[in-house]
N, CA and C atoms as an extended XYZ file, in Angstrom:
396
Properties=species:S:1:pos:R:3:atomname:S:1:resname:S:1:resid:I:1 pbc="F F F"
N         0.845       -1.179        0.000 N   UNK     1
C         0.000        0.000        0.000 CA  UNK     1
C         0.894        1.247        0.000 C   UNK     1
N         0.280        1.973       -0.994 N   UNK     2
C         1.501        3.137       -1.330 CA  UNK     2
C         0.853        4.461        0.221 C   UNK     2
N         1.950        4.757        0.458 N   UNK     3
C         1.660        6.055        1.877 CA  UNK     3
C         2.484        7.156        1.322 C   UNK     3
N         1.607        8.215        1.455 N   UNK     4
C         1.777        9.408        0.553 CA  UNK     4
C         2.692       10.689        1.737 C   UNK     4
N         3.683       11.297        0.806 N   UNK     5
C         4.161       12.642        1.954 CA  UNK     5
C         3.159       13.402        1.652 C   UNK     5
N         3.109       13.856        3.072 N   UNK     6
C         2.355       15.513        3.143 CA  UNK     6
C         2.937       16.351        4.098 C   UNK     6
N         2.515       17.607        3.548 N   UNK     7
C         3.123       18.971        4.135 CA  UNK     7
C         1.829       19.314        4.431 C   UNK     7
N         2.684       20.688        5.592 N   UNK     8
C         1.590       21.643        6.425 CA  UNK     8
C         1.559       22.840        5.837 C   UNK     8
N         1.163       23.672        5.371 N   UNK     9
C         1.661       25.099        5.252 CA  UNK     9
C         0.508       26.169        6.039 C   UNK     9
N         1.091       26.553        6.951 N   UNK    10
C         0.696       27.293        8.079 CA  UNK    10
C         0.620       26.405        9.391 C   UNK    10
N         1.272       26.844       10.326 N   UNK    11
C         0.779       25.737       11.451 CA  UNK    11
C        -0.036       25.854       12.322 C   UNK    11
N        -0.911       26.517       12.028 N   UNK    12
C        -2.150       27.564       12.781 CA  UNK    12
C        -3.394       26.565       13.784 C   UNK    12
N        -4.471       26.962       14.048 N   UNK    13
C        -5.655       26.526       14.588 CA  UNK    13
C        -5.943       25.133       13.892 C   UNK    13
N        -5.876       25.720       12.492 N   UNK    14
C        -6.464       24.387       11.551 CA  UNK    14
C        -5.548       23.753       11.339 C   UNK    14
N        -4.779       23.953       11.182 N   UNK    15
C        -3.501       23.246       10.448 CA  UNK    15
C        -2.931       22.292       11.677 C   UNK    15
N        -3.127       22.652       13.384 N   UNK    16
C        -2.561       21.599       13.792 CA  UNK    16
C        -2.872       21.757       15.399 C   UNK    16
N        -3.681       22.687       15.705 N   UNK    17
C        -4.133       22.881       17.323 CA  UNK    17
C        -5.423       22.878       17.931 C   UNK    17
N        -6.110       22.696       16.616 N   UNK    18
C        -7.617       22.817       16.975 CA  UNK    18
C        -7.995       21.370       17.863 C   UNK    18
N        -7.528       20.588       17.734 N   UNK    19
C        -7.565       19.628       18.367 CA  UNK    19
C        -7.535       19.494       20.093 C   UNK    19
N        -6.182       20.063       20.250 N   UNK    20
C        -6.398       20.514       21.552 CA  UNK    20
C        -7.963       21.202       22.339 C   UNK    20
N        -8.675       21.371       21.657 N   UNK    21
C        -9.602       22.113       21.644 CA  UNK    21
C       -11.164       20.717       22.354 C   UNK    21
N       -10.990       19.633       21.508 N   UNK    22
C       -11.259       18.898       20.863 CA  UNK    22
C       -11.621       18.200       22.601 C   UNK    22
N       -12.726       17.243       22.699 N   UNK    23
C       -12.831       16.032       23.706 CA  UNK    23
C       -12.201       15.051       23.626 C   UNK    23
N       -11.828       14.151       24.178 N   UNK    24
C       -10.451       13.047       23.550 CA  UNK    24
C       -11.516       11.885       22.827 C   UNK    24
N       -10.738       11.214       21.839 N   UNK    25
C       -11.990       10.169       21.648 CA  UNK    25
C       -12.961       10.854       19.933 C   UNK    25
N       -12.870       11.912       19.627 N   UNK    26
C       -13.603       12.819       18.879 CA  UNK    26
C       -12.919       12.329       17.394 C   UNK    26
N       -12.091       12.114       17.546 N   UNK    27
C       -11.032       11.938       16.399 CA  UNK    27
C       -10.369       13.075       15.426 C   UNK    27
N        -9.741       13.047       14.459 N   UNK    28
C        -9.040       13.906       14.182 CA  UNK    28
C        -9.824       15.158       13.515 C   UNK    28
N        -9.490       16.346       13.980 N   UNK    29
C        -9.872       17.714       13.481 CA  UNK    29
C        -8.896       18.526       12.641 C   UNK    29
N        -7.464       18.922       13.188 N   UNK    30
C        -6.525       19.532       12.374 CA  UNK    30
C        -5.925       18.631       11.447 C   UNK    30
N        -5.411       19.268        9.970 N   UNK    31
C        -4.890       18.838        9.099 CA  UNK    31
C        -3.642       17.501        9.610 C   UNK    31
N        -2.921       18.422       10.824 N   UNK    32
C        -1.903       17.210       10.906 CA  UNK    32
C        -2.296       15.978       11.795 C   UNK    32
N        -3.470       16.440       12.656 N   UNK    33
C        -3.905       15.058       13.218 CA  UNK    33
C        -4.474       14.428       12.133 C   UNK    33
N        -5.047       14.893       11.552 N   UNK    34
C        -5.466       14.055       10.104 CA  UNK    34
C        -4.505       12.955        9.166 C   UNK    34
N        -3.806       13.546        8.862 N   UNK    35
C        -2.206       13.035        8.329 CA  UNK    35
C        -1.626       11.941        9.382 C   UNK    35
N        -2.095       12.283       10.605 N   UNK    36
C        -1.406       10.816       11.613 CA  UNK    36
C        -2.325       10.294       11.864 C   UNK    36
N        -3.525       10.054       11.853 N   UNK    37
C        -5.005        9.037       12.062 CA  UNK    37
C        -4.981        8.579       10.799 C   UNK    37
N        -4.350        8.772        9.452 N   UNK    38
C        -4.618        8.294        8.579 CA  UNK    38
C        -3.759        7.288        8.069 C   UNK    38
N        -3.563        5.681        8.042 N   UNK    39
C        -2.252        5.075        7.819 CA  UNK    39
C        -1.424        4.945        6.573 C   UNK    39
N        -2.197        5.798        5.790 N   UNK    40
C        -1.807        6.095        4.168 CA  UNK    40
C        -1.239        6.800        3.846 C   UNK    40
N        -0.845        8.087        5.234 N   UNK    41
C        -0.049        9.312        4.952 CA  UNK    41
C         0.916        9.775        6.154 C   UNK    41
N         1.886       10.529        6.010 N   UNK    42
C         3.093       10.703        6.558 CA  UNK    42
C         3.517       12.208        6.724 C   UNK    42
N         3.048       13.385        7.520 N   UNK    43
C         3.253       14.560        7.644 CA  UNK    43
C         4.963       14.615        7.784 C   UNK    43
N         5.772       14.866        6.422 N   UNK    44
C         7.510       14.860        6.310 CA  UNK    44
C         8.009       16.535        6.488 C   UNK    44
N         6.791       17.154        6.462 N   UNK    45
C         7.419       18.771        6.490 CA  UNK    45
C         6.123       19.890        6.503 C   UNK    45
N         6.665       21.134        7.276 N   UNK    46
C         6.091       21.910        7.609 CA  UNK    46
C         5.996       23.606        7.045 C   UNK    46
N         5.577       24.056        6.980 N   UNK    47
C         6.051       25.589        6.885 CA  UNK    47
C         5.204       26.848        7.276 C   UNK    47
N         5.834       27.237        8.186 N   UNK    48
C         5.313       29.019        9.015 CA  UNK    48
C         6.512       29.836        9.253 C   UNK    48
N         5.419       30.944        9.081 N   UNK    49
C         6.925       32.519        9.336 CA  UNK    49
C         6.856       32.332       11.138 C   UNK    49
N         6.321       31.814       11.831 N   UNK    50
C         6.028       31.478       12.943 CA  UNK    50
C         7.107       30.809       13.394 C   UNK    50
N         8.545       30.846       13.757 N   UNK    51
C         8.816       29.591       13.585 CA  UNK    51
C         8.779       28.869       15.503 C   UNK    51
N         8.697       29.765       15.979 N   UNK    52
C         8.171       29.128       17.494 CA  UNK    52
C         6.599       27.876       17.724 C   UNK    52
N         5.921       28.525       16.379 N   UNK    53
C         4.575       27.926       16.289 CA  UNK    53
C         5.294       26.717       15.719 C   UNK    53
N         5.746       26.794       14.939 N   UNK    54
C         6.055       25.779       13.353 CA  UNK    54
C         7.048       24.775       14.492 C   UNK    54
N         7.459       25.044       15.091 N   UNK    55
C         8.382       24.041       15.997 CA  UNK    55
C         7.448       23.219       17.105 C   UNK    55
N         6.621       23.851       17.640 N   UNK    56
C         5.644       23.157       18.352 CA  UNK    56
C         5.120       21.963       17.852 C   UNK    56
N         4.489       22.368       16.422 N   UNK    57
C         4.226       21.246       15.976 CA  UNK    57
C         5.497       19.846       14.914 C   UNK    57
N         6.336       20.430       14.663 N   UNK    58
C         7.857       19.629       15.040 CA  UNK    58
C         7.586       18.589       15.612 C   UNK    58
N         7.296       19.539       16.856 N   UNK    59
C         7.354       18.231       18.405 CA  UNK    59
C         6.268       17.543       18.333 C   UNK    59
N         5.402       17.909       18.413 N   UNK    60
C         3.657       17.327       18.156 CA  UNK    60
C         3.718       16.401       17.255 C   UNK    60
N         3.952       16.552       16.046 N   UNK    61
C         3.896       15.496       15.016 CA  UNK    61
C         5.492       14.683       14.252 C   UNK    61
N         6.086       15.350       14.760 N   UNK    62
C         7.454       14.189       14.565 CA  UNK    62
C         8.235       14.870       13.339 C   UNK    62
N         7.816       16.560       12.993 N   UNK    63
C         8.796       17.017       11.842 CA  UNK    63
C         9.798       17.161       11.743 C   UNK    63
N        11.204       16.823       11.575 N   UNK    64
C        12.321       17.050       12.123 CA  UNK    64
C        12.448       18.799       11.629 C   UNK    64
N        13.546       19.144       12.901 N   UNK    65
C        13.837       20.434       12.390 CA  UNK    65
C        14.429       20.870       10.447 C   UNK    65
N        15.077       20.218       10.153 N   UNK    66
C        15.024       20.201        9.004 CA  UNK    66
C        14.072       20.368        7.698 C   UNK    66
N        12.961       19.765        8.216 N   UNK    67
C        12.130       20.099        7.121 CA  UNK    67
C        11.057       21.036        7.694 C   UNK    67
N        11.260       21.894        8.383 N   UNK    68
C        10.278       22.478        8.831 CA  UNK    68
C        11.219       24.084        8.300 C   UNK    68
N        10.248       24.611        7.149 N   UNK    69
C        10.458       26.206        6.442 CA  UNK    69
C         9.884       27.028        6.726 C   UNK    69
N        10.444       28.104        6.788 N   UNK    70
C         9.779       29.505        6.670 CA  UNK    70
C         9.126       29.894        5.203 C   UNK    70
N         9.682       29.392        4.402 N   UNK    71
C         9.474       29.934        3.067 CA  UNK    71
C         8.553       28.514        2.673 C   UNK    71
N         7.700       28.087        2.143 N   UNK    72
C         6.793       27.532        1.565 CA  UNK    72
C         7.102       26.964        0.196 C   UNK    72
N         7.402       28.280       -0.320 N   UNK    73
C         8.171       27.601       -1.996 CA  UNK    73
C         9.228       26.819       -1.688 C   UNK    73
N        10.294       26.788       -0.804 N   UNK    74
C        11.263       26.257       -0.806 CA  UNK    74
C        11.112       25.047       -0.434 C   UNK    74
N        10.102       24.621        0.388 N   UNK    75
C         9.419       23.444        1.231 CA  UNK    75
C         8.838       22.371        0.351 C   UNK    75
N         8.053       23.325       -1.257 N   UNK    76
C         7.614       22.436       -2.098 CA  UNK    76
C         8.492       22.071       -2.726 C   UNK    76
N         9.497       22.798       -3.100 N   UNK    77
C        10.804       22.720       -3.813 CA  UNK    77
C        11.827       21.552       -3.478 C   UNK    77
N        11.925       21.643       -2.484 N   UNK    78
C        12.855       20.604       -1.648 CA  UNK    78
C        11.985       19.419       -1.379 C   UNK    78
N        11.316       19.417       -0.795 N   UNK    79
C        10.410       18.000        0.177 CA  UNK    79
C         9.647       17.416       -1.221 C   UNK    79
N         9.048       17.689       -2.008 N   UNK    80
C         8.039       17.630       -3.395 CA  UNK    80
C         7.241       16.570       -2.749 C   UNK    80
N         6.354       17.533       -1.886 N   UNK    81
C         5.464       16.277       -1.049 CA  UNK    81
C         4.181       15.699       -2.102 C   UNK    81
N         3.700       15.006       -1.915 N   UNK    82
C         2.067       14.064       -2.548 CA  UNK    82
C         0.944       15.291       -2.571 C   UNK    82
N         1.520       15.455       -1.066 N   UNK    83
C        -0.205       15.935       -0.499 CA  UNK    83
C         0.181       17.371        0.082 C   UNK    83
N        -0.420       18.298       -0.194 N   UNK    84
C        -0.194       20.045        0.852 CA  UNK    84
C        -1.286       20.159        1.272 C   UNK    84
N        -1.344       20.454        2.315 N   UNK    85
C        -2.138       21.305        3.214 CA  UNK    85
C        -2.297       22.975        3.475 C   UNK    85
N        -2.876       23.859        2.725 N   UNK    86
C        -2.587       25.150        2.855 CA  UNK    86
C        -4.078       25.617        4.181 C   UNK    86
N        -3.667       26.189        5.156 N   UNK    87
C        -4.325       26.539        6.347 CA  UNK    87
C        -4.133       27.697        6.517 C   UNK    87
N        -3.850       28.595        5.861 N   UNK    88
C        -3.612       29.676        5.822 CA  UNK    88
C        -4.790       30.782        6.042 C   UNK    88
N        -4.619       32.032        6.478 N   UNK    89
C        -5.837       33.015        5.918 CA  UNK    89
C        -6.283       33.514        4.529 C   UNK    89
N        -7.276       33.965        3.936 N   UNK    90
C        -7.673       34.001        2.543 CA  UNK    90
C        -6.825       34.529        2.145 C   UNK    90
N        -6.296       35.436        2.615 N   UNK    91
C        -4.974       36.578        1.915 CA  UNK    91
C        -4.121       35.862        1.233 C   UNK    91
N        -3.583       34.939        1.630 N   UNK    92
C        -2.570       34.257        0.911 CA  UNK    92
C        -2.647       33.036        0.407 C   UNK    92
N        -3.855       32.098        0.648 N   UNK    93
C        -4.349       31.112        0.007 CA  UNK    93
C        -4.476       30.520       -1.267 C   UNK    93
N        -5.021       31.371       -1.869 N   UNK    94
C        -5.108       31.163       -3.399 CA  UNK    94
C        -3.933       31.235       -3.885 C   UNK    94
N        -2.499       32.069       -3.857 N   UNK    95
C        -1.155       32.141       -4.187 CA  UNK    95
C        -0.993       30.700       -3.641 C   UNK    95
N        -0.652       30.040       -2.667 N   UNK    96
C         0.298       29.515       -2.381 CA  UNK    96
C        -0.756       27.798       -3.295 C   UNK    96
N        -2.019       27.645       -3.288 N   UNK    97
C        -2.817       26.681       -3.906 CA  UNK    97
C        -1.894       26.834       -5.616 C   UNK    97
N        -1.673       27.402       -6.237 N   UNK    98
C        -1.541       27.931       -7.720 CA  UNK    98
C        -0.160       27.653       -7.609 C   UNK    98
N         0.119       28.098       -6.573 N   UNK    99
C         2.101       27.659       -6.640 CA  UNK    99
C         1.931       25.812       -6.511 C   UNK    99
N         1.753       25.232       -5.289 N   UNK   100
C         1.871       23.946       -5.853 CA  UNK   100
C         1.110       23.037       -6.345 C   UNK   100
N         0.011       23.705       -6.966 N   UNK   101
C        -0.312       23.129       -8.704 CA  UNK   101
C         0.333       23.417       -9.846 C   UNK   101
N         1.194       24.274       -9.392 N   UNK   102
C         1.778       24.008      -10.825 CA  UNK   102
C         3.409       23.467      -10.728 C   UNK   102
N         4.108       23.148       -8.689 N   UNK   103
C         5.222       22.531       -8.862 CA  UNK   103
C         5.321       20.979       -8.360 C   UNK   103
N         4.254       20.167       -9.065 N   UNK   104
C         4.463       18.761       -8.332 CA  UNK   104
C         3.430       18.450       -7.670 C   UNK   104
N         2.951       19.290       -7.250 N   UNK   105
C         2.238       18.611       -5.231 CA  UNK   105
C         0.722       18.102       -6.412 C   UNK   105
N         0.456       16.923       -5.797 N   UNK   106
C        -0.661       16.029       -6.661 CA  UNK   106
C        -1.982       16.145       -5.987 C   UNK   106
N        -1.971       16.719       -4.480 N   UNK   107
C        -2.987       16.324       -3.762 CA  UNK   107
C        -3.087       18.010       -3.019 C   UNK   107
N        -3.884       18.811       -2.862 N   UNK   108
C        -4.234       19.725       -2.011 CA  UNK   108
C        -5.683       19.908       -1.661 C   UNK   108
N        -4.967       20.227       -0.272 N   UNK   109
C        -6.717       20.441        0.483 CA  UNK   109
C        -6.125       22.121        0.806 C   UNK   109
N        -7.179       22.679        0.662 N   UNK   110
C        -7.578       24.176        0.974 CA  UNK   110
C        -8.600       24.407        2.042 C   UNK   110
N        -7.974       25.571        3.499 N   UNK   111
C        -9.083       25.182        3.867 CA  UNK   111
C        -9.778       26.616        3.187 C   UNK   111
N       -11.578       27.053        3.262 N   UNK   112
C       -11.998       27.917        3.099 CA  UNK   112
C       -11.956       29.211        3.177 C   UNK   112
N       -12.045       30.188        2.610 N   UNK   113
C       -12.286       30.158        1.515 CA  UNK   113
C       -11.094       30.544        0.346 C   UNK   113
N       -11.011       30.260       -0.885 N   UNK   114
C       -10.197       29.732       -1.653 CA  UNK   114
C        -9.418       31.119       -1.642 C   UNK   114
N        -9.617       32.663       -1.493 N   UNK   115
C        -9.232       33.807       -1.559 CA  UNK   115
C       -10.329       34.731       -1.005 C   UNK   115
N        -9.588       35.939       -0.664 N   UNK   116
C       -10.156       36.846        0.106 CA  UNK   116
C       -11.355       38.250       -0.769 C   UNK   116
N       -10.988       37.736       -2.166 N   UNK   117
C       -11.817       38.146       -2.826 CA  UNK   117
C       -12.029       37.756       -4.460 C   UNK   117
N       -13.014       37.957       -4.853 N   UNK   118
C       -13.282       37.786       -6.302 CA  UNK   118
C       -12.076       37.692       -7.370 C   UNK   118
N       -12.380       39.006       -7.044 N   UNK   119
C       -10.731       39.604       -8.198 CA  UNK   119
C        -9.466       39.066       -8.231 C   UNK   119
N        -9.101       38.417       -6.535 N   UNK   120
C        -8.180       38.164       -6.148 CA  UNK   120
C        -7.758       36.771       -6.523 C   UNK   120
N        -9.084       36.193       -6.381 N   UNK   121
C        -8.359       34.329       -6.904 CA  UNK   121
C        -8.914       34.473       -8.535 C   UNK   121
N        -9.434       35.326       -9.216 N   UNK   122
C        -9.597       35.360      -10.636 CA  UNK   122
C        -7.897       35.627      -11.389 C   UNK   122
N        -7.560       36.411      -10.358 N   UNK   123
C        -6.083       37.021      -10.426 CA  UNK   123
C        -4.748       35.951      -10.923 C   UNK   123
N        -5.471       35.151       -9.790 N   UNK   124
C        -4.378       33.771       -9.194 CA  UNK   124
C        -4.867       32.922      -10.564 C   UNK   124
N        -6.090       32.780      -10.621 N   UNK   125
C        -6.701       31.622      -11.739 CA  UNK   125
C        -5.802       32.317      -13.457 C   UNK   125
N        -5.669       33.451      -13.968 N   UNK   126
C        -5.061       33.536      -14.917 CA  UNK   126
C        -3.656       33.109      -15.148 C   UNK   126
N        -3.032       33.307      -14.016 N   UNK   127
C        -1.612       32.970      -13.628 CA  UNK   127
C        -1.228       31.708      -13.939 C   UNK   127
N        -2.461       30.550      -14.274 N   UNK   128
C        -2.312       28.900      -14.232 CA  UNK   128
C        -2.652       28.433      -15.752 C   UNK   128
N        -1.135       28.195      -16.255 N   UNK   129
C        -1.579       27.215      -17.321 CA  UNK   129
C        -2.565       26.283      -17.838 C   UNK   129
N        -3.495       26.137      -18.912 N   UNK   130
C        -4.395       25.694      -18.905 CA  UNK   130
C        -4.340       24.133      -18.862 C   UNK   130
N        -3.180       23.596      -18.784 N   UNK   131
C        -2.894       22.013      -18.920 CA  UNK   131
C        -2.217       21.926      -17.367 C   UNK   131
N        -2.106       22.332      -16.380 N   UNK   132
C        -1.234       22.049      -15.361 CA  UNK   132
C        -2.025       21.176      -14.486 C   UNK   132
């Protein structure tokens, strides 16, 4: 059975603490508890400008310091994970979705909503080759 890498990008509420939040027993809520309740997938790398946050979850989910970036492009660049996770706020969402569709990453979940405005992911949507 093939088990897929995945990345975090943002290590925020959703992306990996909401859980804490959570009754025990509830099962998985954040992206990276998701990625470890799931036996098909393997959270190999992380990325926040946070990096006190982004290390927490390091520890939490087993990222080594190494693959855990500040920079995001460099994270897809280097790690060329299966699966991304973008948890980000709308502001920057739609950019970073368009970046790894078009470098590798086969699998993305977005959480809502896709951009912070109309114009803004119409913006992002011209930017994408029509075959990618």
């Amino acid at each position: 059975m093939t088990t897929y890498r995945a990345a975090l990008i943002e290590c925020s509420r959703m992306g990996a603490f909401i859980d804490n939040e959570m009754f025990a027993g509830r099962g998985a809520y954040s992206n990276a508890a998701g990625y470890e309740a799931c036996g098909r997938t393997t959270m190999v790398a992380c990325s926040d400008l946070r990096t006190d946050v982004m290390e927490q979850v390091g520890t939490r989910y087993g990222v080594p310091k190494d693959a855990q970036y500040t920079d995001y492009k460099k994270m897809i660049d280097e790690v060329q994970p299966d699966i991304v996770s973008v948890a980000t706020q709308p502001e920057q969402r739609s950019e970073i979705v368009a970046y790894a569709a078009t470098h590798g990453v086969r699998a993305i979940y977005a959480e809502k909503a896709m951009a912070a405005s109309e114009s803004r992911m119409t913006r992002t949507l011209i930017k994408l080759p029509l075959d990618f």
